[in-house]
C-alpha positions in Angstrom: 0.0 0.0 0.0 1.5 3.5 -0.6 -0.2 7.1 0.6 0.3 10.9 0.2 -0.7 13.1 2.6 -2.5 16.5 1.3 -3.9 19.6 2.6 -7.2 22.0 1.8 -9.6 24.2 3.5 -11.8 21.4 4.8 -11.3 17.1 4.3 -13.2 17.0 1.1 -11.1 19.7 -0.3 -7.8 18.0 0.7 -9.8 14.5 -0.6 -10.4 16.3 -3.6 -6.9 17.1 -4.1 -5.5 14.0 -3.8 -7.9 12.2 -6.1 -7.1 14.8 -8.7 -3.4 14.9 -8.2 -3.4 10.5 -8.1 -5.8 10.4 -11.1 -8.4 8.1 -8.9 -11.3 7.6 -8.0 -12.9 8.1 -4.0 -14.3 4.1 -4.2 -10.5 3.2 -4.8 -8.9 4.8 -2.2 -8.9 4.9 1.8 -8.8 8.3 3.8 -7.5 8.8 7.4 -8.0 12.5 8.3 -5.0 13.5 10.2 -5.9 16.8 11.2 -8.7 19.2 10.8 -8.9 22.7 10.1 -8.6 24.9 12.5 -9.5 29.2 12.8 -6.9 31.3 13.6 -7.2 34.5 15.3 -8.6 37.4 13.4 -7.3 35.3 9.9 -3.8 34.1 11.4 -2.5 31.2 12.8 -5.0 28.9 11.2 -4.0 25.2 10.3 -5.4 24.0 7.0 -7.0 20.0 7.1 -4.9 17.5 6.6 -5.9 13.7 5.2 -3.4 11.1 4.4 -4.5 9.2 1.7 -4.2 5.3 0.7 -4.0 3.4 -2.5 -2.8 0.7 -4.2 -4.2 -3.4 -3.4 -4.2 -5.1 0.1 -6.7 -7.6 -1.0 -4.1 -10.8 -0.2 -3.7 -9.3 3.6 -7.6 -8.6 4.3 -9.7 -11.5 6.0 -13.0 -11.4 3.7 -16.1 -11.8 6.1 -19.7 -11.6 3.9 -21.5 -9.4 5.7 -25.0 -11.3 5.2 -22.5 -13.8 7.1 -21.7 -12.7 10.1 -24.3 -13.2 12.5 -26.1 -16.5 13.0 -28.6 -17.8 10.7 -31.4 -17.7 13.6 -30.9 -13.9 14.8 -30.7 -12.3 11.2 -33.9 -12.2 10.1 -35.1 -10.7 13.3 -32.4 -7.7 12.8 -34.1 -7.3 9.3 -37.5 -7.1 10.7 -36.6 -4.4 13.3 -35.1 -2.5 10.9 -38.3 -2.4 8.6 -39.7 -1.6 11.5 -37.7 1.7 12.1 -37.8 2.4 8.5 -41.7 2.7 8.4 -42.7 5.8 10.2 -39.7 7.3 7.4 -42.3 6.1 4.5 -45.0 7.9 6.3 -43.1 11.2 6.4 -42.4 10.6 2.8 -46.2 10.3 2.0 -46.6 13.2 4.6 -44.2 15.4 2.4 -46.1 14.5 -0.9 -47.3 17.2 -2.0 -44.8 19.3 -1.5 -43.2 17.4 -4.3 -46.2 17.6 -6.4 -45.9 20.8 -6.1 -42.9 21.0 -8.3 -43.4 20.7 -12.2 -42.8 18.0 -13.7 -39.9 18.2 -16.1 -41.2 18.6 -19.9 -38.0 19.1 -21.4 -36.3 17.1 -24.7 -34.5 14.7 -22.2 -37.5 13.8 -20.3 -39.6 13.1 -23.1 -36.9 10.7 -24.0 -36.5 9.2 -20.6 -40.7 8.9 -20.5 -40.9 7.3 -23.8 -38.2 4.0 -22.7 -39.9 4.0 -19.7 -43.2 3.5 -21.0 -41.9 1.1 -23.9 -40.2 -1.3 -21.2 -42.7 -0.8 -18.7 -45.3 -2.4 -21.1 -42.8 -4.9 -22.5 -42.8 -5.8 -18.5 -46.7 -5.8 -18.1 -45.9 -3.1 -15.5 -49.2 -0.3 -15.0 -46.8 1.6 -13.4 -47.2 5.6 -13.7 -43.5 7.6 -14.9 -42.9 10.8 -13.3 -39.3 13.1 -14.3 -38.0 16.0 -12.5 -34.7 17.6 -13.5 -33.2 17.9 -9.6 -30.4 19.9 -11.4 -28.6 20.7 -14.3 -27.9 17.4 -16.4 -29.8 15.3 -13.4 -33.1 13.6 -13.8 -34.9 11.5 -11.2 -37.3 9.5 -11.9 -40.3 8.1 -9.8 -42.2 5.1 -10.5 -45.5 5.1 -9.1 -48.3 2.1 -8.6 -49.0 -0.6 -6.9 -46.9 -3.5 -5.9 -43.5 -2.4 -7.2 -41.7 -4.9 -5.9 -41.2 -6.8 -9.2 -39.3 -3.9 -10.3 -37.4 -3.2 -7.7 -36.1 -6.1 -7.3 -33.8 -8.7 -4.7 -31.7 -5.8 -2.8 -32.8 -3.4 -6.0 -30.8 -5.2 -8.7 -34.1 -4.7 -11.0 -34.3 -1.3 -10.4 -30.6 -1.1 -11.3 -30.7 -2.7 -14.4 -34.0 -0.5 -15.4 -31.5 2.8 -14.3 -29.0 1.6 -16.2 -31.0 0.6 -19.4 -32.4 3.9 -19.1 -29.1 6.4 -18.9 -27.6 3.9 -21.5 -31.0 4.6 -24.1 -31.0 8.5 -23.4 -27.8 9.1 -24.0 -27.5 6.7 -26.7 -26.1 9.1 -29.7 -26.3 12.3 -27.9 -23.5 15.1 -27.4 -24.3 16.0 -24.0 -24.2 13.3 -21.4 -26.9 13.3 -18.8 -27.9 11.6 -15.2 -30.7 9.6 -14.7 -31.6 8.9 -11.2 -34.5 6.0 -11.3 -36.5 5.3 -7.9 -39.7 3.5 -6.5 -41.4 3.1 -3.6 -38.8 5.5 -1.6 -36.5 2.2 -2.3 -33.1 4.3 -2.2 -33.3 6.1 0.7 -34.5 2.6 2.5 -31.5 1.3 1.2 -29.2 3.8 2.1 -30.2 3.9 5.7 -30.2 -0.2 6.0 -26.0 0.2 4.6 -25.4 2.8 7.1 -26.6 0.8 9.5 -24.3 -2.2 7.8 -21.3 0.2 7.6 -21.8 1.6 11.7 -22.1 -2.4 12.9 -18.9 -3.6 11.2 -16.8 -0.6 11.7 -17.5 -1.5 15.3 -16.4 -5.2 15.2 -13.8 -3.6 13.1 -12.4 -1.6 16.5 -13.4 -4.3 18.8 -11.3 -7.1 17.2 -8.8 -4.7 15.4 -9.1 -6.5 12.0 -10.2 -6.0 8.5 -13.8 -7.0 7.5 -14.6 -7.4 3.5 -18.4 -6.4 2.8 -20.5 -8.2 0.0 -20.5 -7.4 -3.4 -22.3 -3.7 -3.7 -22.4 -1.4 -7.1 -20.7 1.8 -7.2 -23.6 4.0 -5.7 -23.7 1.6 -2.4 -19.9 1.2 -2.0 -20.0 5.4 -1.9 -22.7 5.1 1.1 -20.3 3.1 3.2 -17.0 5.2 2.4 -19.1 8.2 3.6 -20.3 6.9 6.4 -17.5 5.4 7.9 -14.5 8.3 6.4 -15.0 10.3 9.8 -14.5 6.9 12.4 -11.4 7.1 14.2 -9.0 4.1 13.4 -11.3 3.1 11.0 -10.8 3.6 7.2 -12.5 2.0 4.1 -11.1 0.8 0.2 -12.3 -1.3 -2.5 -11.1 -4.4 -4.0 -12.2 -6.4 -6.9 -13.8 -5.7 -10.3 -17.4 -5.4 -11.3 -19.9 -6.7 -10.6 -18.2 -8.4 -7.7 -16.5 -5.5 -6.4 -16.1 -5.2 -2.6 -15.6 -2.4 0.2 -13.2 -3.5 2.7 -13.4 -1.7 6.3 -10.2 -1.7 7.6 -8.6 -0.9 11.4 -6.1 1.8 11.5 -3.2 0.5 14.1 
């Protein structure tokens, strides 16, 4: 393994840096902030972040653990219940705050009508009645809502439908075009339920991480879930986070500073 050690303003600036400077990305790195900023007085005296940076493979030194692994086959479904549990009275705030989001228009531009007409061609290839709804949440970005009932078929085992039907969809839109462009596919508030069960992952394994000072490798994830674990485990003391492998098996591994 080999490092730098950069400065900036704040951590994501000095993160920044380095990623720039190694020609990397964030999901192939691990970050140990070494120092944060700090205000001098009056403008002087003030100590810039500093992170220290990580790359290169460690995958022959890392004990892999599968996270879907690690507890007893009796006890885990019982941890995935209570989790639904605490992830329902988020779906009623979600309904709560709908029409707030109805109150913004509904995207009408060239790109959406695109991004509306696959939808509706594969949704009735799939014998799917449900309803396609764009917003551009900013420049270049479109999310997409898919509303019905009983949209589990299209979301998927751990969302790997709704992946492919993301992917299909930003691979169709953009399909001959000069200007690249996001697009951001949801249903039934399935992302932010996800996002909240792998923070949840990331917090209970960087703790047998400290506990038993050694390296845990997670499961599989795609790019957009290995991102929630960095970020929620880059500010854990002695903790720090990298990737190994290639897609689609590519892994995070959480790692124990000494």
């Amino acid at each position: 393994m080999s490092y730098i050690d950069v400065t900036g303003k704040t951590p994501e600036e000095a993160i920044a840096k380095a990623l720039a400077q190694l020609g990397l990305e964030r999901d192939d790195v691990s970050v140990e902030i070494l120092e944060r900023a700090k205000s001098g007085f009056l403008g002087l005296g003030g100590n810039p972040a500093r992170v220290r940076v990580t790359y290169g493979s460690e995958e022959e030194t890392v004990e892999t653990v599968e996270s879907v692994k690690e507890e007893p086959a009796a006890p885990a479904p019982k941890a995935e219940k209570k989790e639904k549990k605490a992830e329902k009275p988020a779906v009623k705030e979600e309904k709560s705050a709908a029409p707030a989001v109805k109150e913004a228009p509904a995207c009408e531009d060239e790109n959406a009508r695109r991004i509306c007409a696959f939808l509706e061609g594969l949704l009735e290839h799939l014998d799917s009645h449900a309803q396609v709804k764009v917003t551009e949440s900013e420049k270049g970005r479109y999310k997409v809502i898919l509303e019905g009932q009983k949209l589990g078929a299209l979301i998927g085992r751990r969302g790997e439908t709704l992946d492919a039907i993301q992917q299909l969809t930003n691979y169709a839109v953009n399909s001959g075009s000069e200007k690249r462009i996001r697009v951001h596919v949801d249903a039934e508030n399935y992302r932010a339920k996800r996002e909240q069960s792998l923070v949840a992952l990331a917090n209970k394994v960087a703790a047998k991480v400290t506990k038993y000072r050694r390296s845990v490798t997670l499961e599989p994830m795609n790019a957009y879930e290995r991102h929630v674990i960095h970020a929620a485990l880059q500010d854990v003391p002695n903790v720090s986070t990298f990737s190994v492998g290639t897609e689609p098996n590519r892994r995070v591994v959480v790692s124990y500073e000494r």
